[in-house]
C-alpha positions as CSV (number, residue, x, y, z in Angstrom):
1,X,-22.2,-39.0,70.4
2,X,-19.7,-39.3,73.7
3,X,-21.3,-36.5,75.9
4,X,-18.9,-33.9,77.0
5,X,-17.5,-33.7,80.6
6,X,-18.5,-30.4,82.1
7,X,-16.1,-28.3,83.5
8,X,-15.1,-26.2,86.2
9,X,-14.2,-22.2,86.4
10,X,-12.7,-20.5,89.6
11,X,-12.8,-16.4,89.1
12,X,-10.9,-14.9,92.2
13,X,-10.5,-11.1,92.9
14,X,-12.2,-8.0,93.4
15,X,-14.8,-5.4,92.4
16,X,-13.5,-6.2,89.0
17,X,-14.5,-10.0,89.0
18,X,-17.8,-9.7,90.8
19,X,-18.4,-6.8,88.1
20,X,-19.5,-4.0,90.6
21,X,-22.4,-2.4,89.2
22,X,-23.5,-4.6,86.3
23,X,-25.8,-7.4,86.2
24,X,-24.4,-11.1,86.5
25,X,-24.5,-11.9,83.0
26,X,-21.9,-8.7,82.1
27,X,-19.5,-10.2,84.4
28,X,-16.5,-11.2,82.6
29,X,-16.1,-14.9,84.1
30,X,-19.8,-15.2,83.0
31,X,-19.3,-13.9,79.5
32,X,-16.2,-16.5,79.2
33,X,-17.8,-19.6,80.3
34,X,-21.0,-18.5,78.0
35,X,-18.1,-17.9,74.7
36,X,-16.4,-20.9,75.9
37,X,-20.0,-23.1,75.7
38,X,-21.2,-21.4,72.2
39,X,-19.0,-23.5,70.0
40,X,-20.3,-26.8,71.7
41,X,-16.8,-28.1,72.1
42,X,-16.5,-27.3,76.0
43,X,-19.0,-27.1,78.2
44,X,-18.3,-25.6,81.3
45,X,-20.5,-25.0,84.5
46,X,-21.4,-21.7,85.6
47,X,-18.4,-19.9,87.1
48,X,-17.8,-19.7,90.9
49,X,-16.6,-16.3,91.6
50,X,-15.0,-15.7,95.0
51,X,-14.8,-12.0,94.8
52,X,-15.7,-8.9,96.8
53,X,-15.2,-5.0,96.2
54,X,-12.7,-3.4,98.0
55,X,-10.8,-6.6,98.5
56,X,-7.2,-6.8,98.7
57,X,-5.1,-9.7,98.5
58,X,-4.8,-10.7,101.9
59,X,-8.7,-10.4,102.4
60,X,-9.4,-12.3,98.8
61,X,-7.6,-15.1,101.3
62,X,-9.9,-14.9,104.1
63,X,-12.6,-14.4,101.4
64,X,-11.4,-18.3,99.9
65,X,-10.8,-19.6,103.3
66,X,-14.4,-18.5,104.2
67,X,-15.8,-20.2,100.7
68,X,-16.9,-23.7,100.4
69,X,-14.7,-24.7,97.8
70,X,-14.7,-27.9,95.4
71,X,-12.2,-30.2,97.3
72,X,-11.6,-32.1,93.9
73,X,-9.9,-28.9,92.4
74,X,-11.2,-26.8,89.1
75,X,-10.2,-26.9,85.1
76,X,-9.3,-23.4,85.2
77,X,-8.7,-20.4,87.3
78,X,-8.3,-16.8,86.5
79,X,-6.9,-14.2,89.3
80,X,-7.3,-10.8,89.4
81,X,-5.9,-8.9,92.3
82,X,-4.1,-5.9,93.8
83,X,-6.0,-2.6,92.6
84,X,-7.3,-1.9,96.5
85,X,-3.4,-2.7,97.5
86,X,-2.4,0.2,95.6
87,X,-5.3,2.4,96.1
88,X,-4.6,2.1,99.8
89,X,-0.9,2.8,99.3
90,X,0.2,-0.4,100.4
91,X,4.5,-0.8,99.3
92,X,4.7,-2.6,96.1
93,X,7.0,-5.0,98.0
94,X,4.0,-6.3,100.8
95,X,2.0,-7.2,97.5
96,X,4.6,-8.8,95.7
97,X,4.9,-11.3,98.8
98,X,0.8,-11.7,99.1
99,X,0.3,-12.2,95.2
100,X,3.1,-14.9,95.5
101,X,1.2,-16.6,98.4
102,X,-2.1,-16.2,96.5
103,X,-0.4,-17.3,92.8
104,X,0.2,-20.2,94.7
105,X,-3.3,-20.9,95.9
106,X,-4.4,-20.6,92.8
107,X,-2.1,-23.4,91.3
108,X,-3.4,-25.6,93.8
109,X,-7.4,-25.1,92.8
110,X,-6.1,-25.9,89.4
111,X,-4.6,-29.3,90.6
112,X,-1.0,-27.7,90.4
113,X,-1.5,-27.6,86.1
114,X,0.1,-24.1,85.9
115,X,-1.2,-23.4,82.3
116,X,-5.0,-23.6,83.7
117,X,-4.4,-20.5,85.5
118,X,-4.4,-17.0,83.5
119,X,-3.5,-13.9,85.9
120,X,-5.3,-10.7,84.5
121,X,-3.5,-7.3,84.8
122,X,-4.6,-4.1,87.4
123,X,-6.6,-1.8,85.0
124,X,-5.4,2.1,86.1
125,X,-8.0,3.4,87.7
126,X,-6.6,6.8,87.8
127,X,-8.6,7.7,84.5
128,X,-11.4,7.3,85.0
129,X,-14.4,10.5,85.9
130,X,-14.2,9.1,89.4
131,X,-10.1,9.7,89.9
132,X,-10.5,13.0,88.3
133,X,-13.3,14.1,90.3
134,X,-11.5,13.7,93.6
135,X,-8.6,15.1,91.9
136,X,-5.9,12.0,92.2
137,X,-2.8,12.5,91.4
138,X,-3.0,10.3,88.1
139,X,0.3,10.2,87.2
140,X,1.4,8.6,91.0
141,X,-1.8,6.2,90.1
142,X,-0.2,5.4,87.2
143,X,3.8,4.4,88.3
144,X,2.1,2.7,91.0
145,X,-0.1,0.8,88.9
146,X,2.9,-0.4,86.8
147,X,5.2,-1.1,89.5
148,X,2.1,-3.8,90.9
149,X,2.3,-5.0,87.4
150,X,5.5,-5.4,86.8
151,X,5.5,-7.2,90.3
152,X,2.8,-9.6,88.8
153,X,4.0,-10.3,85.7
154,X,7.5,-11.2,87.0
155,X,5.9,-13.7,89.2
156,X,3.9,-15.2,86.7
157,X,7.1,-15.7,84.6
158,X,8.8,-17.5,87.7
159,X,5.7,-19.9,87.7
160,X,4.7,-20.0,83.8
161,X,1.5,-18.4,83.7
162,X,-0.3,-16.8,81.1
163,X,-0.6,-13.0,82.1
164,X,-2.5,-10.8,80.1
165,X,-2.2,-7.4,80.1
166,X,-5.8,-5.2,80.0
167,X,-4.3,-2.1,81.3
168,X,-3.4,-0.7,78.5
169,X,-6.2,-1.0,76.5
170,X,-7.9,0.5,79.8
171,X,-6.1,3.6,79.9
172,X,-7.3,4.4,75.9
173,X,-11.0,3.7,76.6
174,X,-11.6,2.9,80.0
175,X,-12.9,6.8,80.7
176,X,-15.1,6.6,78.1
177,X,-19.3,6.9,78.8
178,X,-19.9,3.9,78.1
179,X,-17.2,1.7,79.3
180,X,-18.5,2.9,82.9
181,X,-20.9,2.0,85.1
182,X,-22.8,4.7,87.7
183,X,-20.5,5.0,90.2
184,X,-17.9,6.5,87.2
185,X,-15.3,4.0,88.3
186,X,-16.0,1.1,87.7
187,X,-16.5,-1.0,84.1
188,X,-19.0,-1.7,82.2
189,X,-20.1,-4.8,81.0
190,X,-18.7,-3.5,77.3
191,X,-15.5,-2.8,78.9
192,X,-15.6,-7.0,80.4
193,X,-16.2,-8.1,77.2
194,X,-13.0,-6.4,75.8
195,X,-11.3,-8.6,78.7
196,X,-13.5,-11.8,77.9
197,X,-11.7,-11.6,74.3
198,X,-8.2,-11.4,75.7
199,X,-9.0,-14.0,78.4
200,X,-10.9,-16.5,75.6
201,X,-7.9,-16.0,73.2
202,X,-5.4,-17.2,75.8
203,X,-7.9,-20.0,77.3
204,X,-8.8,-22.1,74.2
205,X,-5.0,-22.7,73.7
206,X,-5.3,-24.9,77.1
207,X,-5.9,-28.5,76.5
208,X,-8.6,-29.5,78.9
């Protein structure tokens, strides 16, 4: 049998990516490449994750600058970027300029093949225990969170990537108990594994 090539996963982004809170294996770029290698068809290499909490766009830039990096490029890249943006009331407009720049980035770590990049959406933070606790103002969370989204989806459009929306679903459950880790803000690795399903839907369509 012709062995299979191995592949290559960028993850770039935030608490959300490194998966504040939950050990390595919950982290949704792990649980992809580990759905992605169960049917024997791919067989990627464990994900590099450039990602730190509290990160917003322009410092995910440093944080890649700072990286070593594989020169040759990667098979796939996901992004997820822009919930510290809004939580530190940064204008919609600012990010829209940064998520462009950083859109761009990540075209060229996937060797310019736009459909190997998949841009996630900003889950609404503004639900969960933690929001309500220091009593945001969840509806002004909310708009915000949208307008960022909107902002990222248009882009996405411009440039043809996949964008997939996990906000949503986020505001139904995200709250819940067990969807949470400690801190009552961020997810769980049950609440990941609702975005690795989205996220392995969308990638198995690529042609790698």
């Amino acid at each position: 049998m012709p062995k299979i090539p191995q592949l290559t996963y960028l993850a770039l982004g935030d608490s959300y990516t490194i998966g504040e809170g939950v050990p390595e294996k919950d982290r949704y770029p792990v649980q992809l490449v580990n759905e992605l290698n169960k049917a024997g068809k791919l067989n990627f290499s464990a994900p590099q994750i450039i990602a730190k909490t509290g990160w917003t766009v322009d410092e995910l830039d440093a944080g890649i600058n700072a990286a070593s990096t594989k020169r040759e490029g990667y098979d796939l890249v996901t992004l997820l970027i822009g919930v510290n943006n809004q939580y530190r009331g940064r204008p919609v407009e600012d990010f829209e300029r940064d998520f462009e720049l950083m859109l761009n980035r990540a075209i060229i770590f996937a060797r310019g093949t736009t459909d190997h990049v998949v841009v996630l959406s900003i889950p609404d933070w503004g639900v969960t225990p933690f929001a309500v606790n220091r009593k945001s103002d969840q509806a002004k969370v909310a708009r915000e969170i949208d307008a960022y989204n909107s902002a990222k989806k248009a882009i996405c459009k411009i440039y043809g990537i996949t964008f997939i929306d996990i906000t949503e679903d986020y505001r139904n459950i995200g709250a819940r108990p067990e969807m949470l880790v400690e801190d009552q803000l961020h997810s769980s690795g049950l609440m990941y594994q609702r975005w690795t399903e989205k996220l392995l839907k969308e990638v198995k369509k690529i042609k790698f």
